[in-house]
C-alpha positions as CSV (number, residue, x, y, z in Angstrom):
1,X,-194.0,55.1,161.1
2,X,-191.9,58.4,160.5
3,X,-189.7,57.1,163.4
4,X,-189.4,54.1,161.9
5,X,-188.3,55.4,158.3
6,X,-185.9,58.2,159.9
7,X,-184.3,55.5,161.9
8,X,-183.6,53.0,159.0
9,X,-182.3,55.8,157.0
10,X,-179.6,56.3,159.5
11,X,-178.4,53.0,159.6
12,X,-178.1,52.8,156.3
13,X,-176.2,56.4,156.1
14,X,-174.0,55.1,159.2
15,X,-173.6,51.5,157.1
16,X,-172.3,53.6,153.6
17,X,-170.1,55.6,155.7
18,X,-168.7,53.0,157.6
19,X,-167.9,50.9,153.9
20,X,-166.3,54.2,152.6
21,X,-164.0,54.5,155.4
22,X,-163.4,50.4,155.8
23,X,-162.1,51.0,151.9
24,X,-160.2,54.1,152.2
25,X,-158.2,52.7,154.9
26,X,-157.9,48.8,153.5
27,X,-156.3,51.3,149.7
28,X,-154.0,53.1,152.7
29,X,-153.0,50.4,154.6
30,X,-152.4,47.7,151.7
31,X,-150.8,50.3,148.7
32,X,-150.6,48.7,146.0
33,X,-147.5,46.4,144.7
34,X,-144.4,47.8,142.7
35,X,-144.0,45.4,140.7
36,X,-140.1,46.0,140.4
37,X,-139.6,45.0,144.0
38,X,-140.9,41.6,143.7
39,X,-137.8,39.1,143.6
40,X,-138.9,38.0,140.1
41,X,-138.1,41.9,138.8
42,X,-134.5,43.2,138.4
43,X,-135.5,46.6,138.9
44,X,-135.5,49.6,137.0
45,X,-131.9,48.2,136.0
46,X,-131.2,45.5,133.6
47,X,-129.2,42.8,133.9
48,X,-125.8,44.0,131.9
49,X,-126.2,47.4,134.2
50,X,-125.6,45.3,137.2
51,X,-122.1,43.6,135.8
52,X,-119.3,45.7,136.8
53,X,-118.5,47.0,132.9
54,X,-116.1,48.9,131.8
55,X,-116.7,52.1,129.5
56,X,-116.1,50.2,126.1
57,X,-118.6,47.0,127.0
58,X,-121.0,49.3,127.8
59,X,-120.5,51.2,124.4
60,X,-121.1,48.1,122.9
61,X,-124.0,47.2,124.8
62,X,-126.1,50.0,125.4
63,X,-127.4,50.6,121.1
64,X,-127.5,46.7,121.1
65,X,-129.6,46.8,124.2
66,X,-132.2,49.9,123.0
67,X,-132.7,47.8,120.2
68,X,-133.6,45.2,121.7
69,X,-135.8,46.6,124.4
70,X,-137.5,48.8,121.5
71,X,-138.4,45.6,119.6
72,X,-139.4,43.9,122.6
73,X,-141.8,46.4,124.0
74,X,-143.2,46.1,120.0
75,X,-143.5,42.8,120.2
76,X,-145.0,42.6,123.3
77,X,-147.8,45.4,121.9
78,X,-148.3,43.1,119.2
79,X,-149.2,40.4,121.7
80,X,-151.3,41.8,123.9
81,X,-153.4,43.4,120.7
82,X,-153.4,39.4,119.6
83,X,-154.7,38.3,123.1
84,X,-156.7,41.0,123.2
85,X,-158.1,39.9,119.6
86,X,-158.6,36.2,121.0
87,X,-160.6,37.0,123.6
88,X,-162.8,39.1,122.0
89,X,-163.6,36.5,119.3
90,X,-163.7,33.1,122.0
91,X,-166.6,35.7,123.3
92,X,-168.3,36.8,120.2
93,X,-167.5,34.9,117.3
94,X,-168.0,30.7,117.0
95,X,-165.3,31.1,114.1
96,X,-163.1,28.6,114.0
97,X,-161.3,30.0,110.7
98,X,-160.3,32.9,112.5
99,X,-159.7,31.5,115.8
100,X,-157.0,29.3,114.6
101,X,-155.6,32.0,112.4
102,X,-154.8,34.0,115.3
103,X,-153.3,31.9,117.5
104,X,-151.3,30.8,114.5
105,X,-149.9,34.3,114.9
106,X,-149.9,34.2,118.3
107,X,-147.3,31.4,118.1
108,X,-145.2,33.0,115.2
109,X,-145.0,36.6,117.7
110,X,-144.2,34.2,120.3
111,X,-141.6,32.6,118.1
112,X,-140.5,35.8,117.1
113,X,-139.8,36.9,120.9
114,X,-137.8,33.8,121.6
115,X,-135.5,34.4,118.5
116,X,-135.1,37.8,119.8
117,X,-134.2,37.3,123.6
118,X,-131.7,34.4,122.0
119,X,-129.8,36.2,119.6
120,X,-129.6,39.2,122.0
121,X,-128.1,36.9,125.1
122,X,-125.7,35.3,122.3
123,X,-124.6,39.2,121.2
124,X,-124.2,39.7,124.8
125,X,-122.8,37.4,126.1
126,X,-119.3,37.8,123.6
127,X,-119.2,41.0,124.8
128,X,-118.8,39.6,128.8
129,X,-115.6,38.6,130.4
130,X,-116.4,34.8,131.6
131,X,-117.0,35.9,135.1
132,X,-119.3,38.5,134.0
133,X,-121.0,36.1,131.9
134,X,-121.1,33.5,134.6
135,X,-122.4,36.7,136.9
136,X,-124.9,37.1,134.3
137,X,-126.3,33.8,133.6
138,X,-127.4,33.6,137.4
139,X,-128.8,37.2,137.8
140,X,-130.7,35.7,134.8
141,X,-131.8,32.4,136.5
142,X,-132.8,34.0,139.8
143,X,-135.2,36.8,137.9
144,X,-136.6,33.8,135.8
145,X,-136.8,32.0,139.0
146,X,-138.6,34.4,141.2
147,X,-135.4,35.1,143.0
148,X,-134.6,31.5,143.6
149,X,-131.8,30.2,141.5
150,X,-131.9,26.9,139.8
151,X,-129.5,24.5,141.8
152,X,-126.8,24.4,139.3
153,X,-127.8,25.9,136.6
154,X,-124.7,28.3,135.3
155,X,-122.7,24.6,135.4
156,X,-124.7,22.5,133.2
């Protein structure tokens, strides 16, 4: 009976250390994904850093564009606090009040977003030669894209 006990012991020691090493080499083998060298990710760059400008564009650009990645990054705080919010209460709460109330404000962040990214583009976009902006609009259409542009998109 000892024998026996002793022996299933083992296997199950031989079993652990088997599953530790099968997932310390699957984490070393398979690192994880940086996410700015999928196709859909520009990089640590954005798009007006990879347009040829000259010194006064990028004057112009650069406070419009920390503006607007500041209030983005706020924005998108906001959202992920609302989401967060949302699915707390689809889990807890059967309020229907309150449910509707935040996505309500889900939509008007979402809203606020869009106005955002528009006016920026517009602001950018007078500061662009036309080949920079026609540069832009398809570095812009392939990150949406995943890396594959639109079929005709900068010529609608």
């Amino acid at each position: 009976m000892r024998l026996t006990w002793m022996t299933g012991l083992l296997i199950f020691s031989l079993a652990l250390n088997a599953a530790v090493i099968g997932a310390v080499g699957y984490r070393h083998l398979n690192p994880p994904v940086d996410v700015s060298q999928l196709p859909c990710a520009v990089g640590d760059s954005h798009l007006y850093q990879r347009l040829g400008l000259n010194d006064g564009q990028l004057k112009e650009i650069e406070p419009l564009a920390h503006a607007f990645h500041t209030r983005m990054t706020d924005l998108r705080s906001e959202m992920q606090s609302k989401r967060d919010r949302l699915l707390y209460l689809l889990h807890r709460e059967d309020n229907p009040d309150k449910l509707n109330s935040l996505r309500a404000q889900l939509a008007a962040a979402q809203e606020a977003i869009q106005t955002e990214v528009i006016a920026h583009i517009t602001q950018i976009k007078t500061i662009l030669t036309e080949k920079q902006q026609e540069q832009f609009f398809a570095l812009m259409d392939q990150s949406m894209n995943c890396g594959a542009p639109s079929p005709g998109v900068v010529n609608r």
